[in-house]
SEMARLUM-648745 format. One line per field, with one value per atom (N, C-alpha, C): residue number from 1; residue in three letters; atom name; x, y, z. Coordinates in Angstrom, 3 decimals, padded with zeros to 6 digits. Example, Ala and Ser with C-alpha at 12.3 -4.5 7.8 and 13.67 -1.06 7.14 Angstrom:
nr = 1 | 1 | 1 | 2 | 2 | 2
rest = Ala | Ala | Ala | Ser | Ser | Ser
atom = N | CA | C | N | CA | C
X = 013.190 | 012.300 | 013.200 | 012.850 | 013.670 | 012.900
Y = -005.690 | -004.500 | -003.300 | -002.250 | -001.060 | 000.030
Z = 007.800 | 007.800 | 007.800 | 007.080 | 007.140 | 007.870
# end
This chain:
nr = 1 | 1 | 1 | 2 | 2 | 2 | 3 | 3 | 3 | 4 | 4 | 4 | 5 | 5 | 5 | 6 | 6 | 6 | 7 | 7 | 7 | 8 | 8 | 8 | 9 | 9 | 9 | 10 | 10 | 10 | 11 | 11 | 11 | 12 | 12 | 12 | 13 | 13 | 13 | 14 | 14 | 14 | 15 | 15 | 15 | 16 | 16 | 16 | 17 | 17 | 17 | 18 | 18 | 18 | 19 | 19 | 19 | 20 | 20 | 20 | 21 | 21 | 21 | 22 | 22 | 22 | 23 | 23 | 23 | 24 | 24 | 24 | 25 | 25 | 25 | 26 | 26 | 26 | 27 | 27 | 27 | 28 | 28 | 28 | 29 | 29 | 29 | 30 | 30 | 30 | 31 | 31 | 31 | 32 | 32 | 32 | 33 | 33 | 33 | 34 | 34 | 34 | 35 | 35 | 35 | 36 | 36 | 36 | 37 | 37 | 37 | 38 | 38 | 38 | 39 | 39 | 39 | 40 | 40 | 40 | 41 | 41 | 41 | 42 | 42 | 42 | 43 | 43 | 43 | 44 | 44 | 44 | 45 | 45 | 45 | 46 | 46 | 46 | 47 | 47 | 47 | 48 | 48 | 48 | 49 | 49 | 49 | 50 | 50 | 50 | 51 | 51 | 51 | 52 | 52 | 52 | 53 | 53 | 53 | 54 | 54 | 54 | 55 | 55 | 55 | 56 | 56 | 56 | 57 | 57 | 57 | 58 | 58 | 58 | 59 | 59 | 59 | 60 | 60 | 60 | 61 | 61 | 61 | 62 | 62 | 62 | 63 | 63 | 63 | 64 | 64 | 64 | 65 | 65 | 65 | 66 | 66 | 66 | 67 | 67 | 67 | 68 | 68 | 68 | 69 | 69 | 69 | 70 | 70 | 70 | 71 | 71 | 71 | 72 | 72 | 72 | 73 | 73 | 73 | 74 | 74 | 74 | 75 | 75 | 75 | 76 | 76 | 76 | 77 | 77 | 77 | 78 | 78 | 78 | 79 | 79 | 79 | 80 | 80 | 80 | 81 | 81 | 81 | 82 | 82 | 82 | 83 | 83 | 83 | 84 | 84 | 84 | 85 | 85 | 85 | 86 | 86 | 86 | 87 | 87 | 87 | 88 | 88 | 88 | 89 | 89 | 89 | 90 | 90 | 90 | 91 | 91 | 91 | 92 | 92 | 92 | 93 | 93 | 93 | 94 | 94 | 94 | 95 | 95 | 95 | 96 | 96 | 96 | 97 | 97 | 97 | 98 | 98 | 98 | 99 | 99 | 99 | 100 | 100 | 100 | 101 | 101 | 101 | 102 | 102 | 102 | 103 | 103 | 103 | 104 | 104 | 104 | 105 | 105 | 105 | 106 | 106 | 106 | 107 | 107 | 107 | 108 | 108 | 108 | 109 | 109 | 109 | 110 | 110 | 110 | 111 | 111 | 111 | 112 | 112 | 112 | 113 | 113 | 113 | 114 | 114 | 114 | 115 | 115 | 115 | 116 | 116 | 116 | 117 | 117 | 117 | 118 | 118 | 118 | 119 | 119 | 119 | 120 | 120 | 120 | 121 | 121 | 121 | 122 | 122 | 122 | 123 | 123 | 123 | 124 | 124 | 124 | 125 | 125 | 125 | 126 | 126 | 126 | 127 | 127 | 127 | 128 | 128 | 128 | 129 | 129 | 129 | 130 | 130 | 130 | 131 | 131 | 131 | 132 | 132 | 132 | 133 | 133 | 133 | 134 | 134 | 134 | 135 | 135 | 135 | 136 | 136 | 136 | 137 | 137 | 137 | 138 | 138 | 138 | 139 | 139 | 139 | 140 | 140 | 140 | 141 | 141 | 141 | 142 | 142 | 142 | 143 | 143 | 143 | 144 | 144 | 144 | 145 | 145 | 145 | 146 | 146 | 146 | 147 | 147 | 147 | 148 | 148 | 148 | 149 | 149 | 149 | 150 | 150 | 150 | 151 | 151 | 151 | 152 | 152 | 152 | 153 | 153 | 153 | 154 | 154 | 154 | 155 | 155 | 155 | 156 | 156 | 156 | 157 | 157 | 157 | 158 | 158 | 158 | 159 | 159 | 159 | 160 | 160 | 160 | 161 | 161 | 161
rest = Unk | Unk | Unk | Unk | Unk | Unk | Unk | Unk | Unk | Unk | Unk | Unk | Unk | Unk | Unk | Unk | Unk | Unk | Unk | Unk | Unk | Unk | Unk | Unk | Unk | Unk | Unk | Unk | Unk | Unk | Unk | Unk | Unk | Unk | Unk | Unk | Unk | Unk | Unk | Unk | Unk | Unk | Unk | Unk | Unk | Unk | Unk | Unk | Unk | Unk | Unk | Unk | Unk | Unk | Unk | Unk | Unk | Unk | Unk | Unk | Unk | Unk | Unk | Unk | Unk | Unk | Unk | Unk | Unk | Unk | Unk | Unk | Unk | Unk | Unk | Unk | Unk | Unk | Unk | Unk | Unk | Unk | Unk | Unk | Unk | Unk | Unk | Unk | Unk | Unk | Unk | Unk | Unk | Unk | Unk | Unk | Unk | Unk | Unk | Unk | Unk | Unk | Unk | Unk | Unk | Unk | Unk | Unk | Unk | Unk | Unk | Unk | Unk | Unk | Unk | Unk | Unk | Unk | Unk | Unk | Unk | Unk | Unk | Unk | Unk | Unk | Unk | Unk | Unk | Unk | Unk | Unk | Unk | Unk | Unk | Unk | Unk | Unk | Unk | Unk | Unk | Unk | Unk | Unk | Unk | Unk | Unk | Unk | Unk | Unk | Unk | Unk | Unk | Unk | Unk | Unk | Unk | Unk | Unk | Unk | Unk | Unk | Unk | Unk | Unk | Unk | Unk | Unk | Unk | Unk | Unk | Unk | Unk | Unk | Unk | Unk | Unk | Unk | Unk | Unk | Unk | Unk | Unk | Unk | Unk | Unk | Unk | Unk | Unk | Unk | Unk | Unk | Unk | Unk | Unk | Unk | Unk | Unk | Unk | Unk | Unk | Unk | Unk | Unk | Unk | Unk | Unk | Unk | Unk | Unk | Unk | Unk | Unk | Unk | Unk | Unk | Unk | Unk | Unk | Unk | Unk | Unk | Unk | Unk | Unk | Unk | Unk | Unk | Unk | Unk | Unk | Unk | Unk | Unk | Unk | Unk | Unk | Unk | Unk | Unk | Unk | Unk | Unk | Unk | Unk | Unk | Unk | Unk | Unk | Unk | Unk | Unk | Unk | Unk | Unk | Unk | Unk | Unk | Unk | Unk | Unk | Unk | Unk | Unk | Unk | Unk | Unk | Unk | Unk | Unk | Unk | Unk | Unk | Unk | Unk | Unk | Unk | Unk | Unk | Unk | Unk | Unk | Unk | Unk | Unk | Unk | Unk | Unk | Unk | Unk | Unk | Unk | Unk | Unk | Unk | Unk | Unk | Unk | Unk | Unk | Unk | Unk | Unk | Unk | Unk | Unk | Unk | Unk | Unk | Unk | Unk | Unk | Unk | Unk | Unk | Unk | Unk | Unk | Unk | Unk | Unk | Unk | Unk | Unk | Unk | Unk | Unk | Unk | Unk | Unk | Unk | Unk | Unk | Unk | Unk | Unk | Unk | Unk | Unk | Unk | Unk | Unk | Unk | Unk | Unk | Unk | Unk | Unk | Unk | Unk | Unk | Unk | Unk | Unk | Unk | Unk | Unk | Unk | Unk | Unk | Unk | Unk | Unk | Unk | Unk | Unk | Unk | Unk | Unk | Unk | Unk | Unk | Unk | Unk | Unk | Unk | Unk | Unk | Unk | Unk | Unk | Unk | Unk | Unk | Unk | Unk | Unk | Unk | Unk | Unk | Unk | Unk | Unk | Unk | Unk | Unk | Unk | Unk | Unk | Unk | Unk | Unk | Unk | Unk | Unk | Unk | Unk | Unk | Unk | Unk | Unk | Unk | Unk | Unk | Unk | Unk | Unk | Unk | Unk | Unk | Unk | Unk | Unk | Unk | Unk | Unk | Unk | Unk | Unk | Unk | Unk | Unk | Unk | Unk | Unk | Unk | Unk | Unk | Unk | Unk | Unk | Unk | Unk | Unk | Unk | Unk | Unk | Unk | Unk | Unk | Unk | Unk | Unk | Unk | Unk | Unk | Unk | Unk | Unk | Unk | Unk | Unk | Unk | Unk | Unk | Unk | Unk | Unk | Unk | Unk | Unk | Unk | Unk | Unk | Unk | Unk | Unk | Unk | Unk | Unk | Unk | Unk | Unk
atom = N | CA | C | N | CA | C | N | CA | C | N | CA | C | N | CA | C | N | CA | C | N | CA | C | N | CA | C | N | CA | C | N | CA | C | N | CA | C | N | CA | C | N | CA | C | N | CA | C | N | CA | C | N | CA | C | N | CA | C | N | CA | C | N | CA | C | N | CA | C | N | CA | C | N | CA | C | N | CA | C | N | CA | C | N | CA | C | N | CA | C | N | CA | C | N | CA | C | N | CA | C | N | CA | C | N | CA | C | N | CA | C | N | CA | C | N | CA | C | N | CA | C | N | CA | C | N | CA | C | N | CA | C | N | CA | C | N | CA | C | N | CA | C | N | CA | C | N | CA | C | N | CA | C | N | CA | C | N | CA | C | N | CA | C | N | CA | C | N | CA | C | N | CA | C | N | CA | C | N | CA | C | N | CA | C | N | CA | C | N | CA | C | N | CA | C | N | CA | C | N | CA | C | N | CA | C | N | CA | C | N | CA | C | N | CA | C | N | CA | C | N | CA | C | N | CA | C | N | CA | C | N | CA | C | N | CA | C | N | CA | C | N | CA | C | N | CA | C | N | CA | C | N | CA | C | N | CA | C | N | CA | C | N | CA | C | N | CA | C | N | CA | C | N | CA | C | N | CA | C | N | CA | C | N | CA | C | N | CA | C | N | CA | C | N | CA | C | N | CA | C | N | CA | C | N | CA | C | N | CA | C | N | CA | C | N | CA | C | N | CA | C | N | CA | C | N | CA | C | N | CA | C | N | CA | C | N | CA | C | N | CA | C | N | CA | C | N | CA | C | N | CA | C | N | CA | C | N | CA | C | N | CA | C | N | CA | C | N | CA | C | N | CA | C | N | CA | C | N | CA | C | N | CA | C | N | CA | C | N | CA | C | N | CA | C | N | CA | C | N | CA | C | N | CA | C | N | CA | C | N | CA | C | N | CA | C | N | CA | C | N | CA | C | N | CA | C | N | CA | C | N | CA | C | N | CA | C | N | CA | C | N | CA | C | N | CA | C | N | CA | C | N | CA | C | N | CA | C | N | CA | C | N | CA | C | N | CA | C | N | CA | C | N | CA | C | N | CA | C | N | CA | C | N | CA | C | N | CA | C | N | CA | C | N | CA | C | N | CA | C | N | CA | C | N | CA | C | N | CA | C | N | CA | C | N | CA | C | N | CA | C | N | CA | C | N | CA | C | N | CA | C | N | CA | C | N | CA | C | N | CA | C | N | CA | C | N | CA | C | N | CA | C | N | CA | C | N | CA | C | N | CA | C
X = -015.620 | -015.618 | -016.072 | -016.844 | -017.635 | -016.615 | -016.857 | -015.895 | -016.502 | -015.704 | -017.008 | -016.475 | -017.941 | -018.023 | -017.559 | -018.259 | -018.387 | -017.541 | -016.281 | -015.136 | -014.809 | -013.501 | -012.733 | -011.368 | -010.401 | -009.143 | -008.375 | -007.086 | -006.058 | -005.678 | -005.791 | -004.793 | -005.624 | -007.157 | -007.857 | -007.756 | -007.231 | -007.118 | -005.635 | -005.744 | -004.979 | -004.108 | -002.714 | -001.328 | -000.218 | 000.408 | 001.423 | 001.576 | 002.253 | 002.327 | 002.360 | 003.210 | 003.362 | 002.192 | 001.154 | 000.088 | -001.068 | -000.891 | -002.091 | -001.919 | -000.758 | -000.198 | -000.076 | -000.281 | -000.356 | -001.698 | -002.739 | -004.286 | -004.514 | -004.517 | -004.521 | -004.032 | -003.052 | -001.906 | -003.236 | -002.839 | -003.160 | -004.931 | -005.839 | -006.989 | -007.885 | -009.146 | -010.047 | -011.321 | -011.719 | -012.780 | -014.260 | -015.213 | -016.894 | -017.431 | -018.287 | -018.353 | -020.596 | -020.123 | -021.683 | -022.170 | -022.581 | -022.243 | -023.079 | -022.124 | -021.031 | -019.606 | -020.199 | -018.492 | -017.882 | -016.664 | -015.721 | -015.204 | -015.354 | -014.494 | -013.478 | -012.550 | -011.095 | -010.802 | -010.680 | -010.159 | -009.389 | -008.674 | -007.449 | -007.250 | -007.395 | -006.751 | -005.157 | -005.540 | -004.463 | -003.587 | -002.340 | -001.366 | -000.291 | 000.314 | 001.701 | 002.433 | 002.396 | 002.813 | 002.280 | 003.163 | 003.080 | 002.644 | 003.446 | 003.182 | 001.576 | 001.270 | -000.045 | -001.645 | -001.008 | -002.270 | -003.410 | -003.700 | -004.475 | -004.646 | -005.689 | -006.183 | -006.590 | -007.541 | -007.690 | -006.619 | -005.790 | -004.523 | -003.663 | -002.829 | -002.177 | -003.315 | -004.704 | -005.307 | -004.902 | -004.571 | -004.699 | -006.241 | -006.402 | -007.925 | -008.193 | -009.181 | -009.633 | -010.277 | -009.850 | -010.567 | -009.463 | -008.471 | -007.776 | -008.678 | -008.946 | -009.926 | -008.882 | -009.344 | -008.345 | -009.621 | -010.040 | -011.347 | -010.600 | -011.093 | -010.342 | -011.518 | -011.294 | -011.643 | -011.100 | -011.426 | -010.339 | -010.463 | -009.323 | -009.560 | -010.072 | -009.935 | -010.287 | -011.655 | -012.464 | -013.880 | -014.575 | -014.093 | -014.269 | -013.255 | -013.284 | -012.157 | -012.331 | -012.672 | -012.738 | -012.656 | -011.651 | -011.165 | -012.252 | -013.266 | -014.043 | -015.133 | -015.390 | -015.972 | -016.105 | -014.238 | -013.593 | -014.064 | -013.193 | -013.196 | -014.884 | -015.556 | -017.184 | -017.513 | -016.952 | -017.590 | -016.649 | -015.179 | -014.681 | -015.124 | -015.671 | -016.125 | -017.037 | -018.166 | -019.701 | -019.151 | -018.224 | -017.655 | -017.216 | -016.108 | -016.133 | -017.065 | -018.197 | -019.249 | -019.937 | -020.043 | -021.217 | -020.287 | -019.163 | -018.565 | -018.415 | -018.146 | -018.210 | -019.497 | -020.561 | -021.560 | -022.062 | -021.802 | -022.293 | -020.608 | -019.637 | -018.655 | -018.592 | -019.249 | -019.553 | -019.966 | -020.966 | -021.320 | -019.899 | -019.435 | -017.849 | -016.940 | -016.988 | -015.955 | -015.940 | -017.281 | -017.385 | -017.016 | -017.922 | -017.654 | -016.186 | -015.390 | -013.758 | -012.803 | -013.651 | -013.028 | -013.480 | -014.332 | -014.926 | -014.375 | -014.245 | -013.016 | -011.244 | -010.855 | -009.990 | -008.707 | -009.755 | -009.281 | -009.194 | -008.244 | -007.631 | -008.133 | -008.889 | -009.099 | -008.548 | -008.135 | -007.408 | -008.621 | -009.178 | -010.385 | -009.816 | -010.227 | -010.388 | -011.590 | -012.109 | -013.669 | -013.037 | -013.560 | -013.003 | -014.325 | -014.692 | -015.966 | -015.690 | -016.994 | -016.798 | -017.509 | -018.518 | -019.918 | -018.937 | -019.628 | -019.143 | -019.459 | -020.160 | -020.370 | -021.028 | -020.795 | -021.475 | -022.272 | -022.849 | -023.829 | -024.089 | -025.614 | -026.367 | -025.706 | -025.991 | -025.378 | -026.338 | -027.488 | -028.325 | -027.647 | -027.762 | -027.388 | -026.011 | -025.325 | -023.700 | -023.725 | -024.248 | -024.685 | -025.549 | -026.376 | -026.964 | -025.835 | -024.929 | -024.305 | -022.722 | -022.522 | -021.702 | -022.169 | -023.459 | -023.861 | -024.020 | -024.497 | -024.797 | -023.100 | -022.247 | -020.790 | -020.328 | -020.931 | -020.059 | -020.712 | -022.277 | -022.821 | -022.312 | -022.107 | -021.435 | -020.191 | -019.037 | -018.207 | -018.040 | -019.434 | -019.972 | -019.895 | -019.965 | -021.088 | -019.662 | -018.549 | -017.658 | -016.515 | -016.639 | -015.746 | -016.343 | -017.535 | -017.888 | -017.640 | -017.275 | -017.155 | -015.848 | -015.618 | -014.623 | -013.589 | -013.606 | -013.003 | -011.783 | -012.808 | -011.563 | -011.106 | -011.925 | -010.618 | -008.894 | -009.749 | -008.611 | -007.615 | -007.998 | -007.099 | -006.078 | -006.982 | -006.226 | -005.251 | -005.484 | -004.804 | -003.179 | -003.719 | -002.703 | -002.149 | -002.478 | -001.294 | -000.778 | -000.933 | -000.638 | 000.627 | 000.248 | 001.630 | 002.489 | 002.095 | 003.606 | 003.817 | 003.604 | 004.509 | 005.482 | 004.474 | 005.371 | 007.122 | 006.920 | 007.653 | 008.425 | 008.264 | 008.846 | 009.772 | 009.332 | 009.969 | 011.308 | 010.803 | 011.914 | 013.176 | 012.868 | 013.675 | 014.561 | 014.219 | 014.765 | 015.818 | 015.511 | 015.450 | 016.890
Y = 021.264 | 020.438 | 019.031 | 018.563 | 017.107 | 015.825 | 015.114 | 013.570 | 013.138 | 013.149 | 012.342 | 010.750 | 009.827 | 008.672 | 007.947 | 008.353 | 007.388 | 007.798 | 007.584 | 007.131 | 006.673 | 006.483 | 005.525 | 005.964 | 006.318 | 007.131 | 005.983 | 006.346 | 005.638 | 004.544 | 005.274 | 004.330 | 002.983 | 003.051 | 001.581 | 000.982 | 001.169 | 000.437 | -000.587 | -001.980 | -003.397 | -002.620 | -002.674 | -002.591 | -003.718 | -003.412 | -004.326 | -005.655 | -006.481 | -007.714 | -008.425 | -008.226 | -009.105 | -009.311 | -007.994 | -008.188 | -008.916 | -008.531 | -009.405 | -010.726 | -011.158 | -012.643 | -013.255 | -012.473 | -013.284 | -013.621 | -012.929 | -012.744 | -013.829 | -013.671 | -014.760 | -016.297 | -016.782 | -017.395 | -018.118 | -017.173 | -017.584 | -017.683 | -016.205 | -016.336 | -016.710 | -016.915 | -017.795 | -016.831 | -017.602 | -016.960 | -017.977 | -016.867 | -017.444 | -016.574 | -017.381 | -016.697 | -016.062 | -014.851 | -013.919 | -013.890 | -014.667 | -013.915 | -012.686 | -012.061 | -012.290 | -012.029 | -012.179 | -011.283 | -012.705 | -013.277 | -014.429 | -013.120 | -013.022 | -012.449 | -013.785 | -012.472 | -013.480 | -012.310 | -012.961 | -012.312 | -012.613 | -012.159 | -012.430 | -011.296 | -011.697 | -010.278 | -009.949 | -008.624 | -008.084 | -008.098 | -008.806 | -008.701 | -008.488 | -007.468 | -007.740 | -007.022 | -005.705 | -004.676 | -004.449 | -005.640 | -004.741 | -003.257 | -002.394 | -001.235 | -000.844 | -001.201 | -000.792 | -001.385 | -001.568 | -002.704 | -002.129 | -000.742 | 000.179 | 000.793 | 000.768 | 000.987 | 002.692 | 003.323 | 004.299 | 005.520 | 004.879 | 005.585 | 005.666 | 005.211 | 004.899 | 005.815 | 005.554 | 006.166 | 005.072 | 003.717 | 002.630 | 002.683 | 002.439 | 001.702 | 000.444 | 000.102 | -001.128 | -001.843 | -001.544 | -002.817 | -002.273 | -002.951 | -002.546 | -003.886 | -002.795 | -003.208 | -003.531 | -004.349 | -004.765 | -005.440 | -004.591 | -004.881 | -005.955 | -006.933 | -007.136 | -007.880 | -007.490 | -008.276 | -009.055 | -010.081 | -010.766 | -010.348 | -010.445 | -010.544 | -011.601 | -012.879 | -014.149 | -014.122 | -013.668 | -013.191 | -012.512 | -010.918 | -010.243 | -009.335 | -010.167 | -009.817 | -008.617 | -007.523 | -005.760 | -004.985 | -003.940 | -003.783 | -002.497 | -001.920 | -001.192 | -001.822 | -002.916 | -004.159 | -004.278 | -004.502 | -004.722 | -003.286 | -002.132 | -000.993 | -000.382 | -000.626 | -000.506 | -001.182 | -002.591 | -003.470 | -003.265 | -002.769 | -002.352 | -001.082 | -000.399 | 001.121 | 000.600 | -000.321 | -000.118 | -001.322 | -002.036 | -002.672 | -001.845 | -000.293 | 000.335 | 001.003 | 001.609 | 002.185 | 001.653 | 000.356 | -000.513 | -000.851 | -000.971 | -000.643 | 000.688 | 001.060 | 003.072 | 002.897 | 003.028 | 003.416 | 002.488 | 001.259 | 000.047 | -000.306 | 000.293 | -000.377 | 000.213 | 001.435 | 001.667 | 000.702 | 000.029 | -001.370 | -002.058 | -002.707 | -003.635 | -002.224 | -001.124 | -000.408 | -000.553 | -000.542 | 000.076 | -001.501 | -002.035 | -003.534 | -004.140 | -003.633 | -003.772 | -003.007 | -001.661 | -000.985 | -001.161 | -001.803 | -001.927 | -002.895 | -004.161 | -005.260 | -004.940 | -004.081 | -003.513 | -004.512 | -004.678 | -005.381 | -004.767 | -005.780 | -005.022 | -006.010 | -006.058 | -006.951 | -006.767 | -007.451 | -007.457 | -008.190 | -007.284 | -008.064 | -007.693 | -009.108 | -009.136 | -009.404 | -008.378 | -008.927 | -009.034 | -010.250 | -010.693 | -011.065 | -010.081 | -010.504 | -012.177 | -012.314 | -013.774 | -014.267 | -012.926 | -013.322 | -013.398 | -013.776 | -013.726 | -012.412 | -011.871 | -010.298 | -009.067 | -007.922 | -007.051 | -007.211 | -006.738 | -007.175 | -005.747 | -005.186 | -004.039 | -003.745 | -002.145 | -001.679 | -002.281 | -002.426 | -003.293 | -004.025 | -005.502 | -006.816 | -006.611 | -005.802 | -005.940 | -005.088 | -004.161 | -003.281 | -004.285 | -005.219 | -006.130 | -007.411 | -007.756 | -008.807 | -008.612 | -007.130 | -005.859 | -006.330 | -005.855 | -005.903 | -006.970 | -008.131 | -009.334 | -009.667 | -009.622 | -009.871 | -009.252 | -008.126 | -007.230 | -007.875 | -008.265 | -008.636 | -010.107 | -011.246 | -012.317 | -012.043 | -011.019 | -010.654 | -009.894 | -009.340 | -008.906 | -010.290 | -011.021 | -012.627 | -013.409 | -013.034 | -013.888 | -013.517 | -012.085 | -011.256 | -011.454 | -011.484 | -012.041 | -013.204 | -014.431 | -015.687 | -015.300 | -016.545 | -016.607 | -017.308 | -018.343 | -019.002 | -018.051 | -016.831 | -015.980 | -014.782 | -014.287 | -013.894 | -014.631 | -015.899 | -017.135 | -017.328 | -017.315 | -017.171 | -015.971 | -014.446 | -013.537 | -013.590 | -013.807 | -013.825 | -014.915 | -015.901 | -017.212 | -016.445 | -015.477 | -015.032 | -014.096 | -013.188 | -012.667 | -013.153 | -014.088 | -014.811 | -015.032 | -015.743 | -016.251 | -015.146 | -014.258 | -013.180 | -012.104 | -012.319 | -012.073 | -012.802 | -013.972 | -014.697 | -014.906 | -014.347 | -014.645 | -013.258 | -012.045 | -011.275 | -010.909 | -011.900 | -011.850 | -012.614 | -014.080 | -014.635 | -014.119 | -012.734 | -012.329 | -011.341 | -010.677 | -009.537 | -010.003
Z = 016.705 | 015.518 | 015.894 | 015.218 | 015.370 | 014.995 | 015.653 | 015.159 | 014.148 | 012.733 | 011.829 | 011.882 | 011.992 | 012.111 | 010.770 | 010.610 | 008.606 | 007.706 | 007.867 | 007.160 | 007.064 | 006.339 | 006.134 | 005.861 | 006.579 | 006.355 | 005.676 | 005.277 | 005.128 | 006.326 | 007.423 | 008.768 | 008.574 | 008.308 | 008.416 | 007.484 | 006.312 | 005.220 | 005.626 | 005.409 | 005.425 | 004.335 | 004.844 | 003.615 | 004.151 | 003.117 | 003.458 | 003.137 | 002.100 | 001.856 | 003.016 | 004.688 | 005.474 | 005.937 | 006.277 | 007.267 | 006.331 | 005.006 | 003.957 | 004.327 | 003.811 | 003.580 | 004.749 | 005.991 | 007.503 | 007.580 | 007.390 | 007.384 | 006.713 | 005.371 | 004.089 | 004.981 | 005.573 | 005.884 | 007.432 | 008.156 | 009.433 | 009.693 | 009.203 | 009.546 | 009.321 | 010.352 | 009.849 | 009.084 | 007.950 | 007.035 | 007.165 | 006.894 | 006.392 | 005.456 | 004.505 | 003.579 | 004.266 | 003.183 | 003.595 | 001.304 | 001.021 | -000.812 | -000.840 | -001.596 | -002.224 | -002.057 | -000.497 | 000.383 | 000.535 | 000.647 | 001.435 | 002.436 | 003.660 | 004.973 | 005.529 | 005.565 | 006.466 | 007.132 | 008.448 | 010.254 | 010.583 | 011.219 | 012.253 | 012.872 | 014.487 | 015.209 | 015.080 | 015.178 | 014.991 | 016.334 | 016.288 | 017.889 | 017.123 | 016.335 | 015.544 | 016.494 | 016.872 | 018.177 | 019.029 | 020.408 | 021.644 | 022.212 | 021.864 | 022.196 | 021.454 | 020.816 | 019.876 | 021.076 | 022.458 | 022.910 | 023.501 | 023.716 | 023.561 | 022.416 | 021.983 | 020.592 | 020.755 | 021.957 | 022.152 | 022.165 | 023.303 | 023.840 | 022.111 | 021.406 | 020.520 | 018.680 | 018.893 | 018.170 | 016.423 | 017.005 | 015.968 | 015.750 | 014.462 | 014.702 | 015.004 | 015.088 | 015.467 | 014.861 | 013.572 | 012.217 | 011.236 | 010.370 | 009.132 | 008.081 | 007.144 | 005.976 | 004.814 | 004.267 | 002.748 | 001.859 | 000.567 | -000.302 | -001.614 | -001.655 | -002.768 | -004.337 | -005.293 | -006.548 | -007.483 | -007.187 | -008.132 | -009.821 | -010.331 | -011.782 | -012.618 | -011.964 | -011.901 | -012.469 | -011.465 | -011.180 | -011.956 | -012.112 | -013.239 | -013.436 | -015.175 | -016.046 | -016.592 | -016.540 | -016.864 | -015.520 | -015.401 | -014.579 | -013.992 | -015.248 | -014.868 | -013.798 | -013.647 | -012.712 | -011.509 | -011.698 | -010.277 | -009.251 | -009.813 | -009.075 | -008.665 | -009.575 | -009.170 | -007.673 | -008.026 | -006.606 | -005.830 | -005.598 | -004.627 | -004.137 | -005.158 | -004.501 | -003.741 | -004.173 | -003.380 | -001.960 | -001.975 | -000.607 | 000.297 | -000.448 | 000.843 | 001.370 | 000.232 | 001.067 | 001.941 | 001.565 | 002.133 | 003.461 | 003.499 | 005.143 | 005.882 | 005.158 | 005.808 | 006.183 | 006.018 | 006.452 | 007.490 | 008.141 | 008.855 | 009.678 | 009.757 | 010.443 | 012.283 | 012.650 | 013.986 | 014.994 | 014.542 | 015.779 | 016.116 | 014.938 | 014.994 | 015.773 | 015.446 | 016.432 | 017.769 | 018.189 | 019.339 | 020.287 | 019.617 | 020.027 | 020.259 | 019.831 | 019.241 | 020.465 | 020.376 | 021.541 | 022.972 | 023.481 | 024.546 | 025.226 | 023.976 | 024.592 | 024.179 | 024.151 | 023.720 | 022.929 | 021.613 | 020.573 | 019.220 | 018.303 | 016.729 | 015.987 | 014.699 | 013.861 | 012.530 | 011.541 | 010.737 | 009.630 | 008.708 | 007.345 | 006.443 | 005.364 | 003.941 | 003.669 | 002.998 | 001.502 | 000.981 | 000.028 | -000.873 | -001.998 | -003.137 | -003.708 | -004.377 | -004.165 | -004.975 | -006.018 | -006.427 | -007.377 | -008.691 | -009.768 | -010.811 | -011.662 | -011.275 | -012.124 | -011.046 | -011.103 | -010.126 | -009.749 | -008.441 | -007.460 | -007.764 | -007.253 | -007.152 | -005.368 | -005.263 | -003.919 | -003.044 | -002.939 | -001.689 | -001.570 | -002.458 | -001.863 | -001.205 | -001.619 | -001.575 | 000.043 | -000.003 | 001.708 | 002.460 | 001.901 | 002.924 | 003.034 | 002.461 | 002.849 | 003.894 | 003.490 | 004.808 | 005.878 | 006.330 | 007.354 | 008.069 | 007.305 | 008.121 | 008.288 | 007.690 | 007.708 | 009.274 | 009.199 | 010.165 | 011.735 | 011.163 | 013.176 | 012.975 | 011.946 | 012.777 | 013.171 | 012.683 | 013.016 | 014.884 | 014.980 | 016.302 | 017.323 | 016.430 | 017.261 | 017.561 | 016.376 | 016.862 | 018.326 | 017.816 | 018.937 | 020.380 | 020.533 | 022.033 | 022.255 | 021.557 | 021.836 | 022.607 | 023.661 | 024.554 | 024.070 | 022.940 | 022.296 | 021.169 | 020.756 | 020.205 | 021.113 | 022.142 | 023.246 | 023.972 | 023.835 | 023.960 | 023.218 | 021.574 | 020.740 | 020.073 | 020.884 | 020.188 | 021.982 | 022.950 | 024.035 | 023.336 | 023.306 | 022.759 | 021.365 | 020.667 | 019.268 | 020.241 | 021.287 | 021.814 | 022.533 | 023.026 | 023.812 | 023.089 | 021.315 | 020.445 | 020.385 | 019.580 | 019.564 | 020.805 | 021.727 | 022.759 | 022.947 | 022.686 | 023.009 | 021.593 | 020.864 | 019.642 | 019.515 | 020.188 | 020.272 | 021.145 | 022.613 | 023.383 | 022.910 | 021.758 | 021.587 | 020.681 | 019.921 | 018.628 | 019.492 | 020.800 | 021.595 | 022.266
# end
C-alpha cells in the first residue's frame, strides 16, 4: 500500500482554543494576499520532539474566514475549501523541510480579500506563502527562537513539576 502524500487528515488540522490563541498571542505573521499567515513553532510537548518517531505532523493548519470579510457564510466555506486545497496539494516541500530539521510549525491563513478569490490566485498565493515559510525555517534566527520557546517551556514545566 502506497503512502498517500496529498492530504490532509484531522491530526494536521490547528484545534484547540489554547494552541489558536497562543499562535494568535505569541506568533509572528506576513501577509501573501489574500492569505495573512501567522507561525509559531510548535514546542508545547516535550515528549512530542521527534516528529517522525511520535508520527505528530509537522505543520498543524488552522484556515480561517472572517465573517467580518465576507458576510454569507456560503463565501466563507468556498474560500476555506479552496485554502485547504490549495495547501493539500503544495504542503510536501514545507514537510520535508520541517522534518529534516526536525521541527513542528503551528499556521493560520487567515483570508483577507474582501470577496472570493478564484482557485489560481488563492493556490498561487499558498505557494509563495509556503516557500517564504521554507525561507524562514532555514534562517538561524528562528532555529534560535524555537530552541529559546523550547527552553521556557522546559523550564516552566519543571517549575509546575
Amino acid at each position: 500500500m502506497t503512502k498517500r502524500v496529498n492530504t490532509f487528515p484531522k491530526k494536521e488540522h490547528l484545534r484547540g482554543d489554547v494552541r489558536i490563541s497562543s499562535v494568535m498571542r505569541t506568533g509572528k505573521a506576513f501577509l501573501v494576499y489574500p492569505i495573512k499567515v501567522v507561525y509559531s513553532p510548535d514546542v508545547e510537548d516535550e515528549r512530542h520532539a521527534h516528529c517522525q518517531i511520535t508520527k505528530i505532523p509537522p505543520v498543524r493548519l488552522m484556515v480561517a474566514a472572517p465573517k467580518r470579510r465576507l458576510r454569507h457564510a456560503v463565501d466563507r466555506n468556498l474560500v476555506k475549501r479552496r485554502l485547504r486545497e490549495a495547501y493539500r496539494t503544495a504542503k510536501q516541500p514545507l514537510f520535508e523541510k520541517l522534518l529534516q530539521n526536525n521541527m513542528r510549525l503551528l499556521l493560520i491563513f487567515r483570508f483577507v480579500a474582501n470577496e472570493p478569490q478564484d482557485f489560481v490566485s488563492i493556490s498561487k498565493s499558498v505557494s509563495k506563502a509556503l516557500a517564504r515559510l521554507i525561507q524562514i525555517v532555514d534562517t538561524q534566527e528562528f532555529r534560535e527562537n524555537m530552541r529559546a520557546s523550547q527552553m521556557r517551556m522546559l523550564g516552566s514545566k519543571e517549575s509546575q513539576g
